[in-house]
C-alpha positions as CSV (number, residue, x, y, z in Angstrom):
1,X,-101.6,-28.7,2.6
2,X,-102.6,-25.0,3.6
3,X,-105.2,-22.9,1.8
4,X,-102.5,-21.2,0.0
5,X,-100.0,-23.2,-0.6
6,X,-98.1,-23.7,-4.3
7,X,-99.0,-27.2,-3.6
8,X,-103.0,-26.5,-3.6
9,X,-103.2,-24.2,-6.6
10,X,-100.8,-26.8,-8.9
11,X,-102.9,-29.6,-8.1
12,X,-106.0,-27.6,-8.7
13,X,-104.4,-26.5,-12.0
14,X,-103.1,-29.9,-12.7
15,X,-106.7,-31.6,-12.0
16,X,-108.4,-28.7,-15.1
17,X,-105.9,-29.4,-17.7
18,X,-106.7,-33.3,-17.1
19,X,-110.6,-33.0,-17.0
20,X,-110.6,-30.7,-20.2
21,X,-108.1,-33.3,-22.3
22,X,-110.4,-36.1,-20.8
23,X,-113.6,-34.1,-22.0
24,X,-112.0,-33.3,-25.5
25,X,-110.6,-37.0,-26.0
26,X,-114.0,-39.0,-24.4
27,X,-116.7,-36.7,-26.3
28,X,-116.9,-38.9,-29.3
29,X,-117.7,-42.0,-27.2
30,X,-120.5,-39.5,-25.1
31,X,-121.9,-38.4,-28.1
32,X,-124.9,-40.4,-28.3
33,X,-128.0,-40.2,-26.7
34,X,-128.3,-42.8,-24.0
35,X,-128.3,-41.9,-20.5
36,X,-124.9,-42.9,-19.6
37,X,-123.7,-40.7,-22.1
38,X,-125.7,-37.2,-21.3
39,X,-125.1,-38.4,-17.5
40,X,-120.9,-38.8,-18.6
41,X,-121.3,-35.6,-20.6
42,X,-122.6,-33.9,-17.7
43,X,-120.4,-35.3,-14.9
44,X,-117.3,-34.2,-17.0
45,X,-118.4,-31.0,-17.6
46,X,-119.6,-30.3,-14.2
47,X,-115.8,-31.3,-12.6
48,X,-114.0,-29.5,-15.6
49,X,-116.1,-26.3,-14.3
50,X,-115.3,-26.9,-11.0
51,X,-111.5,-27.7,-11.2
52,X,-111.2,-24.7,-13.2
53,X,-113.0,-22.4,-11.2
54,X,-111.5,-24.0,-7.9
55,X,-107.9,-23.5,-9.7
56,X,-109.0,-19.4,-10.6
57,X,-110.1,-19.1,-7.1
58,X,-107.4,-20.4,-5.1
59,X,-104.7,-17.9,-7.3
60,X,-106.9,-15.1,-6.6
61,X,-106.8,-16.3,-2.9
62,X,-103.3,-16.5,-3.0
63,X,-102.8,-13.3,-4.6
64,X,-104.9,-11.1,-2.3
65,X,-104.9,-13.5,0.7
66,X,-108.8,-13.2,1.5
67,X,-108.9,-16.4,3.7
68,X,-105.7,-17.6,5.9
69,X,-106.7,-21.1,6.0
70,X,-109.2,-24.2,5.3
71,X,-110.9,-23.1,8.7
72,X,-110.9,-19.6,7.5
73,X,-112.6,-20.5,4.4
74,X,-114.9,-22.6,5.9
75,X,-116.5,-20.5,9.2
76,X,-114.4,-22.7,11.4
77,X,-111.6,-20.2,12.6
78,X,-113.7,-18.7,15.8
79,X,-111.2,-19.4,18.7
80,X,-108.6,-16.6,19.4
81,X,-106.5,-19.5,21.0
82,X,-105.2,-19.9,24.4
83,X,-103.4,-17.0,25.9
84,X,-99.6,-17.6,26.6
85,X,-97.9,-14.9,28.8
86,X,-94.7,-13.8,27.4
87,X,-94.3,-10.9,29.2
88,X,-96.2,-7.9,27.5
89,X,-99.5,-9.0,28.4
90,X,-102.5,-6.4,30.1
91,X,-105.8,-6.5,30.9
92,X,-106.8,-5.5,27.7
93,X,-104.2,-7.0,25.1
94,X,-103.3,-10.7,25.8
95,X,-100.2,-12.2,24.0
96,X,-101.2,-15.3,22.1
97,X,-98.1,-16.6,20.1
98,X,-95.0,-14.9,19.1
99,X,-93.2,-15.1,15.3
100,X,-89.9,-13.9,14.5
101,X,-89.4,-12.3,11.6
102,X,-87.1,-14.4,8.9
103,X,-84.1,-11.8,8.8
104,X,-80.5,-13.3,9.7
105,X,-80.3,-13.7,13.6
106,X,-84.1,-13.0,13.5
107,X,-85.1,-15.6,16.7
108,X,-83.5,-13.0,18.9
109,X,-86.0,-10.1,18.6
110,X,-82.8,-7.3,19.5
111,X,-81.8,-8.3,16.1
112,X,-85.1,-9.2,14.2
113,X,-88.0,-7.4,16.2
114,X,-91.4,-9.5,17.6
115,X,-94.4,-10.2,16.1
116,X,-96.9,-10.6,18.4
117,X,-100.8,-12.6,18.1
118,X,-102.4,-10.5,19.8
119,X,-106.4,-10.5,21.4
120,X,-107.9,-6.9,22.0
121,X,-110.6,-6.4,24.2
122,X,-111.9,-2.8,24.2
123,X,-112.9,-1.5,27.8
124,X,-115.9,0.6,26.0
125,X,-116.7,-1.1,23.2
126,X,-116.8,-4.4,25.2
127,X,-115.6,-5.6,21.6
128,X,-112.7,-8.1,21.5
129,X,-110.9,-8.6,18.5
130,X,-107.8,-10.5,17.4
131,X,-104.2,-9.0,15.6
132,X,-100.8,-8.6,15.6
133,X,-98.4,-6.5,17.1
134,X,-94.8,-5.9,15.4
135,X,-92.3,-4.6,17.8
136,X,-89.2,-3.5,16.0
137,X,-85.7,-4.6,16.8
138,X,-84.6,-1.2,18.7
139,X,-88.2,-1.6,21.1
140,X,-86.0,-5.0,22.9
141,X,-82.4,-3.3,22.8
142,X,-81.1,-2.6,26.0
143,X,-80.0,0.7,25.1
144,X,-83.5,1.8,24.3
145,X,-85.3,0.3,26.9
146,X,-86.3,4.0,28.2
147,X,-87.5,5.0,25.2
148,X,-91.4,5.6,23.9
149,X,-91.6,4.5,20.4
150,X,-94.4,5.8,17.6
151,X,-97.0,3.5,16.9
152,X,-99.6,3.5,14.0
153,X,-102.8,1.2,13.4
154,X,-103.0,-0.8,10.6
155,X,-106.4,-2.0,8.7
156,X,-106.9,-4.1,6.1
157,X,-109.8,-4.4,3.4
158,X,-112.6,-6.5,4.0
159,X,-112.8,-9.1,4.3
160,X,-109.4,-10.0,4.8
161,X,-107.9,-11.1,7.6
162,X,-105.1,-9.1,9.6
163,X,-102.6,-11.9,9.0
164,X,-102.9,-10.3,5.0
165,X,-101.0,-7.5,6.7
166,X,-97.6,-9.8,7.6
167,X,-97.7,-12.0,4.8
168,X,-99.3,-10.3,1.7
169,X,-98.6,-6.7,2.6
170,X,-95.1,-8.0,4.4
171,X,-95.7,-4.3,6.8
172,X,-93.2,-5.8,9.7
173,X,-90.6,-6.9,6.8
174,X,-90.9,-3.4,4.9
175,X,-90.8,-1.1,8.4
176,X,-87.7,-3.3,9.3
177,X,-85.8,-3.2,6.1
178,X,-87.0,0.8,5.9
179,X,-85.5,1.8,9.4
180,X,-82.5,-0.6,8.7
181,X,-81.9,1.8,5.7
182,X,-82.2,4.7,7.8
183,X,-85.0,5.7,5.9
184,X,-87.7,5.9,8.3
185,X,-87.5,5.7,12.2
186,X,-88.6,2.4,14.3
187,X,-92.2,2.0,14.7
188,X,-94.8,-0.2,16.6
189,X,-97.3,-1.3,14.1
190,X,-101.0,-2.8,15.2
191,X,-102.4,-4.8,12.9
192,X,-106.1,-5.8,12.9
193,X,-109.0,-6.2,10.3
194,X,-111.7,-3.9,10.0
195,X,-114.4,-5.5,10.6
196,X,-114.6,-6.5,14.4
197,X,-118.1,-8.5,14.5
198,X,-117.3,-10.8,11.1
199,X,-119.0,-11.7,9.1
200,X,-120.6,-8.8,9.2
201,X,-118.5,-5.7,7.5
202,X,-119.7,-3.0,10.3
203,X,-117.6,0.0,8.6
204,X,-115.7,1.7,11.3
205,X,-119.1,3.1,12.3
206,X,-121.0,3.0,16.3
207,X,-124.2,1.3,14.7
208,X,-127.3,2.3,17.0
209,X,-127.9,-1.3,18.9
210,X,-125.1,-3.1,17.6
211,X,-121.7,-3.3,17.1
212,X,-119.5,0.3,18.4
213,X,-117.0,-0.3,15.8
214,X,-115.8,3.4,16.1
215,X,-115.1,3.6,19.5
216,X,-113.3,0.7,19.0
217,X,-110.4,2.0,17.0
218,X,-110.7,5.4,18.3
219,X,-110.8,5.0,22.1
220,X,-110.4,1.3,23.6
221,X,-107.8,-0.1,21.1
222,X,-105.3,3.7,21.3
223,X,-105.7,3.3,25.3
224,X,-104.8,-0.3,24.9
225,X,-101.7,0.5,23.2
226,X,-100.3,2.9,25.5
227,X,-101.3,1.1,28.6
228,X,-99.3,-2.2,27.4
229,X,-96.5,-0.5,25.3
230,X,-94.1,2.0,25.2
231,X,-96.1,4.5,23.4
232,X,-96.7,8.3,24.2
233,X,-100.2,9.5,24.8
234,X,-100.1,12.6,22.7
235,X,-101.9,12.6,19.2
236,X,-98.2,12.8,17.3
237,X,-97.2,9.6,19.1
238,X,-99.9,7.5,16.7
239,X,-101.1,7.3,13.5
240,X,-103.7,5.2,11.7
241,X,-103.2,3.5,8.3
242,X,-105.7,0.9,6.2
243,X,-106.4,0.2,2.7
244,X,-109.5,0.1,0.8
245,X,-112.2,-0.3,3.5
246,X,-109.1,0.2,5.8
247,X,-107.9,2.8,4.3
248,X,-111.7,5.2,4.8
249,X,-111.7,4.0,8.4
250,X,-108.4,5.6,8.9
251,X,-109.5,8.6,6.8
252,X,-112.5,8.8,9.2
253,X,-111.3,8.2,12.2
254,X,-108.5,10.3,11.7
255,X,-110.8,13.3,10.9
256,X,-113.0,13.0,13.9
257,X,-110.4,11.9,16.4
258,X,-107.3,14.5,15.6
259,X,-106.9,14.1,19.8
260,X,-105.7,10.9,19.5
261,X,-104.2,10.4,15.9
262,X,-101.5,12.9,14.5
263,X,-101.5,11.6,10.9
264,X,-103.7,9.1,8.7
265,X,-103.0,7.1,5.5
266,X,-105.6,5.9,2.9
267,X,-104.2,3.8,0.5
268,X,-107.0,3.4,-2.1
269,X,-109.5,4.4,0.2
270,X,-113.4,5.1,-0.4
271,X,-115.1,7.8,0.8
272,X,-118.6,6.8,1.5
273,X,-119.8,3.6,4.1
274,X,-120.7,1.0,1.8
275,X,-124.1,-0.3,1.9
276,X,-125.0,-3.7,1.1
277,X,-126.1,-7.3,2.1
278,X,-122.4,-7.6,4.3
279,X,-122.9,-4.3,5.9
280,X,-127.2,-4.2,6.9
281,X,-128.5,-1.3,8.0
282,X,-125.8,0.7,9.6
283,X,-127.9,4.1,10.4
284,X,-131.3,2.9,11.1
285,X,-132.7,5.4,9.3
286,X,-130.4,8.7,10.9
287,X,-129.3,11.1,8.1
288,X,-126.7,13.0,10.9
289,X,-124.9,9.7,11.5
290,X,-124.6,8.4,7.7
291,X,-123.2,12.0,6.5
292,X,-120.8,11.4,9.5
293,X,-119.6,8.4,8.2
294,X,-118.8,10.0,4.7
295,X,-115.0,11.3,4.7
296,X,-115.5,13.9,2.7
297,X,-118.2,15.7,4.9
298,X,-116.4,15.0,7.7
299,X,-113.1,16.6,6.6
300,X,-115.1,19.9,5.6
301,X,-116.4,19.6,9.0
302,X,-113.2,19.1,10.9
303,X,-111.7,22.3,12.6
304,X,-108.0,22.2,11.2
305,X,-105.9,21.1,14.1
306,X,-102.5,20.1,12.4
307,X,-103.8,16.4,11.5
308,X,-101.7,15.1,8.2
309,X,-103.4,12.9,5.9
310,X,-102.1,10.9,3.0
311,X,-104.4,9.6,0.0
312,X,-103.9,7.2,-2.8
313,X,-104.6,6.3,-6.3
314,X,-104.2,5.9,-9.5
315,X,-104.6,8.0,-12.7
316,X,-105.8,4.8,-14.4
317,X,-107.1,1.5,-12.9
318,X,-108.5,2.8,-9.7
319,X,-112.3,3.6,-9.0
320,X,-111.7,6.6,-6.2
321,X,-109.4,9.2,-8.1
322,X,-112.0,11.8,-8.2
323,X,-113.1,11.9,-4.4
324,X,-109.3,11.6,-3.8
325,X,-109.3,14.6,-5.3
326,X,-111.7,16.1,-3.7
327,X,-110.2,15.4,-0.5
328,X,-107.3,16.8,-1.2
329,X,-109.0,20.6,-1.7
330,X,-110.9,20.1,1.1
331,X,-107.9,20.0,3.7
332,X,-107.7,23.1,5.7
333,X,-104.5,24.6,6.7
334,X,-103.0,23.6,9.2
335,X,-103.9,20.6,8.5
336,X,-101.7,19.1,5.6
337,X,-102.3,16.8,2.8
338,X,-100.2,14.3,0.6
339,X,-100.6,12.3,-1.9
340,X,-99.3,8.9,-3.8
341,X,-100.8,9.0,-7.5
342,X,-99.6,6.2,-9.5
343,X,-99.9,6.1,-13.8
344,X,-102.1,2.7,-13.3
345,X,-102.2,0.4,-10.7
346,X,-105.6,-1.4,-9.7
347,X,-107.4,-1.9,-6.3
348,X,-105.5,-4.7,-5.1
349,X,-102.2,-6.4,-3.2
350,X,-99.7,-5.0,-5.7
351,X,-100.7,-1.8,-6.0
352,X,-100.8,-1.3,-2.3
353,X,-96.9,-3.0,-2.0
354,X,-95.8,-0.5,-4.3
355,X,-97.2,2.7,-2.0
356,X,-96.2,1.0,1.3
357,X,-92.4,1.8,1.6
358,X,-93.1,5.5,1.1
359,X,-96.2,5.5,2.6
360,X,-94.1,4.4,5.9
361,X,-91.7,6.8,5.2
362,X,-93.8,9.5,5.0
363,X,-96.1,8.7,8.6
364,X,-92.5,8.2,10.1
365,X,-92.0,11.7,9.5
366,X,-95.5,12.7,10.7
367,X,-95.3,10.7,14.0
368,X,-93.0,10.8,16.8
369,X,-91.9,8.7,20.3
């Protein structure tokens, strides 16, 4: 039984209601003073606690899909698996497993489109990371097999796992159902998490001695793409889009990258590198490089070169409405800016299903083969 299986949370939720009826009904017979009965008091209380927090934790879990699996969970999932060619392979991305997508006909990927598990190693950044690549349906048709498709990057918060992008974001069922409509055109999506050196949350930033998270995303894993893909090498030919820590590091990026990325998308993004126990001392001590990290210094600084952004929030329920704001004033022509505002809508899973469709239709409109 996986980590976030039905099955799991029931039993979970099954095993507190039992504990608290057998706490309420044996309480009487623990009430004395022996030590079997503080030991029995104890014991039950202790494994009501725990079934009820386990219960409240695997629903949150399952809601915003922070760990995959047991493994996950537990440290265990270090292996990247062993690479299987299948065809799309290069020296920098290697093809781990394939899924099809569950749409009618969707095992032959003219019909459905190919999801690809993907490992990415970065030819600067010596960093290799794993994801997942959805091809659409049109990138395998026959009359299309000339044709350079539109790519964008897609981040997720930390510390989630890029596998939150297929199946609690559902990106590759939304961008097929989207273009199936007519509503947006057919687009490569990379799909990673943010972090590339877990568990430590490194920020999208080239940390002096450590981890070069920035070049990264904003030279090794672009180059990747077009060197294994169809994908121009113009900066209208990609875009980047994240949420929440995923969503600055696109912001970012975007803003001090507009060579290689036509258009960014911040859903609920924040503005300013976190600092804290999971991030450690990402400047060592240089002002230049943390106000470089902060989006909304590095938008004032950014010479307007046509880059489109799009930002995200809420009027009630989200933390970042004012910087969002503030980022919106600071885009300089002809640079352009748009926006998703919601009434309410929090910083989590459903907020960020609700912004995706147009968010997708918007970036298809940015970005082009």
């Amino acid at each position: 039984m996986g980590l976030t299986s039905n099955t799991v949370l029931a039993l979970a939720i099954i095993a507190g209601v039992l504990l608290f009826a057998a706490t309420v009904w044996s309480w009487p017979k623990l009430s004395g003073r022996s030590w079997r009965a503080v030991l029995g008091r104890i014991g039950l209380l202790l494994a009501t606690q725990l079934a009820l927090f386990s219960a409240v934790g695997l629903a949150a879990n399952k809601s915003f899909l922070f760990y995959g699996s047991w493994a996950d969970l537990l440290g265990q999932e270090t292996s990247i698996g062993k690479v299987v060619d299948h065809g799309m392979s290069s020296d920098d991305i290697k093809v781990v497993d394939k899924q099809k997508l569950d749409v009618p006909g969707g095992a032959k990927p003219q019909v459905g489109g190919q999801i690809l598990k993907v490992s990415i190693t970065g030819q600067k950044s010596r960093i290799t990371s794993p994801g997942y690549v959805w091809l659409p349906p049109e990138y395998f048709q026959p009359q299309h097999k000339d044709q350079n498709f539109p790519a964008s990057i897609i981040l997720t918060g930390y510390p989630g796992t890029a596998e939150n992008l297929i199946k609690g974001l559902n990106y590759p069922m939304t961008a097929f159902k989207q273009a199936k409509a007519g509503k947006m055109k057919p687009m490569i999506l990379v799909m990673l998490r943010p972090t590339i050196a877990p568990p430590r949350d490194t920020e999208c930033v080239d940390i002096p001695g450590g981890p070069q998270t920035e070049t990264f995303f904003a030279q090794d894993l672009p180059q990747a793409i077009q060197d294994t893909f169809r994908v121009g090498k113009k900066p209208q030919n990609m875009g980047f889009i994240g949420n929440s820590t995923g969503g600055y590091c696109a912001l970012k990026i975007a803003a001090h990258h507009p060579e290689v990325f036509g258009a960014a998308a911040g859903l609920s993004a924040y503005y300013e590198a976190a600092d804290d126990p999971t991030t450690g001392d990402l400047f060592h001590g240089d002002a230049q490089l943390k106000a470089r990290a902060n989006v909304l210094e590095s938008i004032k600084a950014k010479k307007p070169t046509g880059t489109s952004f799009l930002v995200t929030s809420s009027e009630s329920g989200e933390p970042n409405l004012g910087d969002t704001k503030k980022f919106i004033k600071l885009v300089k022509s002809p640079d352009r800016v748009s926006s998703i505002i919601l009434d309410s809508g929090g910083h989590n899973f459903n907020t960020w299903r609700r912004e995706i469709p147009p968010m997708l239709v918007w970036m298809s409109g940015r970005i082009q083969a």
